[in-house]
N, C-alpha and C positions, 0 to 999 in steps of 0.2 A: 518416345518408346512406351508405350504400353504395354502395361504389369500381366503377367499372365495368370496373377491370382485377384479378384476382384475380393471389395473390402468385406463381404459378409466370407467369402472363402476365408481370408486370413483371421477375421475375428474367432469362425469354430475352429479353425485349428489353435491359435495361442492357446484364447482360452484364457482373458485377462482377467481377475475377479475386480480390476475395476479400471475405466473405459471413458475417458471423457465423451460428454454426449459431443454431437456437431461432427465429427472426424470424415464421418464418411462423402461431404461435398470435401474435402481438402483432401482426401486421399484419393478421390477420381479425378483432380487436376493436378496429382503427385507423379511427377516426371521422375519414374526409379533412376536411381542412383546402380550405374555401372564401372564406378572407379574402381570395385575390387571387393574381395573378400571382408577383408579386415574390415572388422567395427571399429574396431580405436589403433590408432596407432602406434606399431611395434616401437617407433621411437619417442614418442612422446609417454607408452608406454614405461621402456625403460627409465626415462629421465623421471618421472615421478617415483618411484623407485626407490631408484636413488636420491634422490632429492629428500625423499624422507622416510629412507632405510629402513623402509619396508620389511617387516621379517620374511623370512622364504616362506614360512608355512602360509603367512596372508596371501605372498606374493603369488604361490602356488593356487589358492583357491580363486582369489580375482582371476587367472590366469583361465582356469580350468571355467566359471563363469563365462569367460567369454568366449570360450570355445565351443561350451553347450549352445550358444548362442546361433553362432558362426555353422554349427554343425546343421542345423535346423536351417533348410532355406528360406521359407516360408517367414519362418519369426527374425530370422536377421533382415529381411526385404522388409516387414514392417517393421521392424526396428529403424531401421534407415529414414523409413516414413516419419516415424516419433522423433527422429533426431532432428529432422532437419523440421516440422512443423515447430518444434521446440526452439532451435535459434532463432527463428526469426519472432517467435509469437507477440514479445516485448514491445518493439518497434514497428509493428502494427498495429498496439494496443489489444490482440483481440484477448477476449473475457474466456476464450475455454479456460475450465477448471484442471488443471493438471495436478495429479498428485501420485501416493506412491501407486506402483502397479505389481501384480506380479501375474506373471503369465503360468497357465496351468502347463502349459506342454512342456517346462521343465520340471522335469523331473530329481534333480539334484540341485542346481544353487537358485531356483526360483528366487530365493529372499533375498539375493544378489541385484535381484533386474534391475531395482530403482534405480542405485547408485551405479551400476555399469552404463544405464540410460543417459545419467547423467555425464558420467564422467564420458561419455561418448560425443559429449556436446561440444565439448571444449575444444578442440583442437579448429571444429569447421568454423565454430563462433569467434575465434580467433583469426581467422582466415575471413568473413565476414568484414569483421572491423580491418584487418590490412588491407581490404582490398577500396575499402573506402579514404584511405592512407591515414588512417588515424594515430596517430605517437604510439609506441607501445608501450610506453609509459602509463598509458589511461588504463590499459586493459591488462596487462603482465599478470598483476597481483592477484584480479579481482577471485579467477578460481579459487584460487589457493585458500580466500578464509574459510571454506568450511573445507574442502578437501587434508586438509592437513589433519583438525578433529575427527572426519569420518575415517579416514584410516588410520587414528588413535585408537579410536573405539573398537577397529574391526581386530588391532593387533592384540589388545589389550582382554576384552570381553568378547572377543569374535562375534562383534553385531553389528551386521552389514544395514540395519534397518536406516533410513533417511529420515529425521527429524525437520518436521514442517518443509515440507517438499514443494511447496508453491514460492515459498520466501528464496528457500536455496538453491531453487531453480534461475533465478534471477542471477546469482554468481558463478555459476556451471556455464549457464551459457553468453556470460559477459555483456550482460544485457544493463547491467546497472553501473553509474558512474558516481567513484567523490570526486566532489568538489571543497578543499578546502574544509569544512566541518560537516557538511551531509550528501548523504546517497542520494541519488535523482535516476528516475526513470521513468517512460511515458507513460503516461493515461488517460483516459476518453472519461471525459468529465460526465456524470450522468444523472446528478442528483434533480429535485423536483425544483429549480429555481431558473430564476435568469436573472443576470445584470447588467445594470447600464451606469453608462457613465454620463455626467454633462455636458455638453459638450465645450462650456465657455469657463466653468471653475471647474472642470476634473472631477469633482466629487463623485463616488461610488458606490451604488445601492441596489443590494438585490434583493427582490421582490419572489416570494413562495407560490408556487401554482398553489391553484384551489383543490380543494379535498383533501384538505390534512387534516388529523383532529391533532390540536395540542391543547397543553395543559395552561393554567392560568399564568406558568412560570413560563411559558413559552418553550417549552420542552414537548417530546413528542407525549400523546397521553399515554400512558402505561407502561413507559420506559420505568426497567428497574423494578417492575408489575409494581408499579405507583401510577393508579387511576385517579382522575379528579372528575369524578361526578359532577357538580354543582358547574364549575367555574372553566370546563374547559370550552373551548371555539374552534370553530373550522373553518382554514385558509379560504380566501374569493378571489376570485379574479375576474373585472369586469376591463371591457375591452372594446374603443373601438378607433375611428381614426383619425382623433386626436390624443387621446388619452389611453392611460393603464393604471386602476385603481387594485391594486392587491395588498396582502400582509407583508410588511417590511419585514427584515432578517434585522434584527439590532445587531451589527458586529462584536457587541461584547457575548452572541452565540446564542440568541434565545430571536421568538418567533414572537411581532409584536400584536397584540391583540387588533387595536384600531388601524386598518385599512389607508396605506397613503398613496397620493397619486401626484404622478407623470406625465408631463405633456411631451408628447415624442418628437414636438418642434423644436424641442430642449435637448432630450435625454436620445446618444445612438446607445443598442445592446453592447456589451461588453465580455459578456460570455454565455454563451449557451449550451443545451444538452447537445452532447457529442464532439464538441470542441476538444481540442487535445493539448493538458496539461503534462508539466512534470512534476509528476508524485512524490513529496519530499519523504525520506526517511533519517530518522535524527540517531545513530550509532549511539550508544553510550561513552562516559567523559566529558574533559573538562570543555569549556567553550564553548556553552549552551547563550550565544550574547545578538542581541540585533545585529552586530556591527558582523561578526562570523555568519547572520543569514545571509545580509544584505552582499557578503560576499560571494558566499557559496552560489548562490544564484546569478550573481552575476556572471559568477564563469561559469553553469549550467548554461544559461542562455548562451553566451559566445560558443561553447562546446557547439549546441546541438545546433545553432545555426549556422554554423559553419562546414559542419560532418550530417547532419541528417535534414536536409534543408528543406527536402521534402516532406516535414511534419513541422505542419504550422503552429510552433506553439502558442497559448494564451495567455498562460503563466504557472501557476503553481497551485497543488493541491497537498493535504497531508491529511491526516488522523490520528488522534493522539488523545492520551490521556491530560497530557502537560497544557492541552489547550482552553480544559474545560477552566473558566473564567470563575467556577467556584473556589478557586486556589484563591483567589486575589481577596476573597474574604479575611483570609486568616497570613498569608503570606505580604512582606515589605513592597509598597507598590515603586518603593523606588529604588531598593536594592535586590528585590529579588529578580532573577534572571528567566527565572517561569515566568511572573507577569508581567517583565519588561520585554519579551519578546513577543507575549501573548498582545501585548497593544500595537503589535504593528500590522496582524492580522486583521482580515476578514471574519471572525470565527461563524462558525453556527451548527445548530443542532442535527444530529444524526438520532438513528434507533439505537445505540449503541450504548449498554448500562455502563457502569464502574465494573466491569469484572477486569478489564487494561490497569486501571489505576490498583484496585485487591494486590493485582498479580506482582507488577512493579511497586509497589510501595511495601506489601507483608507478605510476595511471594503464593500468594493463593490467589486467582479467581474465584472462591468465593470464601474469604477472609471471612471471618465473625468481625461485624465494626462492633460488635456488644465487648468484644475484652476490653480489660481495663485499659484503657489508652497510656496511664504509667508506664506498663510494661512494656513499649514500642522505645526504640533506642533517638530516633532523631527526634528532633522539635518538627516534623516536614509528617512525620509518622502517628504523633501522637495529637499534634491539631486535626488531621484528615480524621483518624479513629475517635474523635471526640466531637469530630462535627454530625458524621454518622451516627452516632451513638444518642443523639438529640434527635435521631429519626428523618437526617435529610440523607441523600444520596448523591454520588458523585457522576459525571457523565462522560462519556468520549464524545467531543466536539472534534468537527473536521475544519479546516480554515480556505480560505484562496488568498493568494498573491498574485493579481495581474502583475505582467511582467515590464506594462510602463509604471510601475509602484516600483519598482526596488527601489531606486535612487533614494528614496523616500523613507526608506524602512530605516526605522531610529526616528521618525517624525511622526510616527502613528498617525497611517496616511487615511486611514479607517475610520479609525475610534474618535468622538471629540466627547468631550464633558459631558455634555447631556446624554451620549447615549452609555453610559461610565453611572449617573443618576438613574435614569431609567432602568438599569441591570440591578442594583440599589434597593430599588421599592420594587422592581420584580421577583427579584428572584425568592426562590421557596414561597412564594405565595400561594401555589397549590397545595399546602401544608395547614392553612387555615382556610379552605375551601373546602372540605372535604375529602382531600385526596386519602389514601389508603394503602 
């Protein structure tokens, strides 16, 4: 059935002040939704409610939100469209940026829409997953971690705003799974490399396209706005059909300066751009250990391969402050649980400064490392601000985990000695090059 309001008609009417680009091919193959009035559910409604004794006066204005909503035909038919482009968007990987919205043609709880968007997700997302017969054990909870907060804050402070609305979209529309110690959910790998494997010892090596500039540490150049004039290089790749000469990735996460080469009657590829990973996210708490990756992932993989068969995964991706391998400077390489997990990684570099590590370690994004490092309460706090404070910088490194590596994970299936050395006499050496 086709919409009798085409997508530029609903856009001037809303009247969003902000609109993910892309929508309008997915909303001319949007088959409106004729189940009925109702955006969300009068009983699933009530039972969040109740569930967490919701005051009447909240209950009243959420109430009254969605009826502004509902009143307006035009913005509940694309609303409809938002909700349902929104469950599935996860497990097709696709990159639209969603975040909050508020529509002008309300005129009274506008700063309501985000979260009634959201909460509007939940019930068809749930329906979704049952129709795939999934436990509902996996998915019961997932809403609920932030929805029980967001209606703290609305009873409390009456502020219906949605804090980081791309992350908590991920739990509104039960798109994200734990596994024993970490969240997993899919994603279309897309960075500038490829790797291959051996094909007779296994071993794994990915190689950087050409046109990068990095630094002498093997970092990107100007991460951190730290240039290295003198000493930095630009990734090659030469190519033909026996061979592939490009810059190695050292898995301890740095880019290596000299150029090595592959003969592909050796090496098959092992993942490439667009390939589709699950994206690991690491909760906070205790059980930061290999032995809890190598699990989590394990039941990630049985999960998805069993319930979404139709997404061929490759393995594992993450981003993380905790992966950057400057930790392993100053932290126990045999009892610390950062760099005992860090060795079982792929690591390597991204564009992404230390503002992740500032934020988790002293709570700022952009921390002074100049305070006196004394005044920081952990040993974890005052090494980090005292190594900065000598003028080097910390980075967000991203990692991979092929998914025939788990088994493997607690053998540092990646890293060996030498390339553990070579991180060694690399690293900060754009510090005495010139950098700035």
């Amino acid at each position: 059935m086709a919409s009798q309001w085409n997508f530029h008609q609903c856009v001037s009417h809303c009247k969003f002040d902000n609109l993910p680009e892309g929508l309008e091919a997915k909303y001319d193959s949007y088959a409106p939704d004729d189940s009925g009035v109702d955006l969300i559910s009068q009983a699933f409604l009530s039972e969040t409610f109740d569930r967490y004794q919701v005051p009447g006066e909240t209950r009243q204005r959420i109430v009254e939100g969605i009826e502004e909503i509902e009143q307006d035909p035009v913005l509940l038919h694309f609303t409809k469209f938002l909700v349902k482009d929104l469950c599935s968007a996860r497990e097709r990987c696709d990159e639209t940026h969603y975040t909050n919205m508020k529509p002008g043609c309300m005129q009274r709880h506008g700063a309501l829409y985000s979260f009634l968007l959201l909460l509007a997700c939940v019930v068809p997302s749930m329906n979704r997953l049952r129709q795939r017969s999934i436990p509902e054990e996996h998915y019961a909870a997932i809403p609920h971690t932030f929805l029980q907060p967001q209606l703290d804050k609305m009873a409390l402070h009456g502020d219906p705003s949605v804090h980081d609305f791309p992350w908590v979209m991920n739990f509104y529309t039960c798109s994200i799974f734990l596994f024993d110690r970490f969240y997993f959910i899919p994603y279309r790998f897309g960075d500038p490399f490829t790797m291959f494997r051996h094909k007779e010892t296994g071993e794994v090596i990915a190689l950087r396209h050409a046109g990068e500039e990095f630094r002498s540490d093997g970092q990107r150049n100007g991460i951190n706005d730290v240039f290295d004039q003198k000493g930095s290089f630009i990734t090659e790749w030469h190519e033909n059909a026996e061979f592939i000469m490009a810059n190695r990735i050292n898995p301890m996460g740095f880019v290596e300066r000299d150029t090595t080469t592959i003969f592909k009657k050796e090496w098959a590829p092992a993942l490439r751009q667009g390939d589709t990973l699950l994206a690991l996210h690491i909760p906070s708490g205790p059980g930061y250990t290999p032995e809890r990756l190598r699990n989590s992932m394990r039941q990630a993989i049985e999960f998805y391969g069993k319930y979404f068969p139709e997404l061929p995964i490759t393995g594992f991706w993450s981003a993380s402050w905790l992966y950057d391998t400057r930790l392993s400077l100053f932290l126990d390489s045999k009892h610390s649980n950062i760099v005992l997990v860090q060795r079982q990684l792929y690591n390597y570099p991204t564009f992404e400064g230390d503002g992740m590590l500032r934020y988790e370690l002293f709570g700022d994004r952009t921390a002074d490392p100049d305070r006196n490092p004394g005044e920081y309460a952990t040993s974890l706090q005052q090494a980090a601000a005292a190594y900065m404070v000598r003028g080097a910088r910390f980075n967000t490194l991203s990692m991979i985990v092929l998914k025939e590596d788990i088994e493997r994970i607690g053998a540092m299936p990646y890293i060996t000695e030498a390339d553990i050395e070579l991180f060694l006499k690399t690293v900060d050496s754009h510090l005495h090059t010139g950098g700035h």
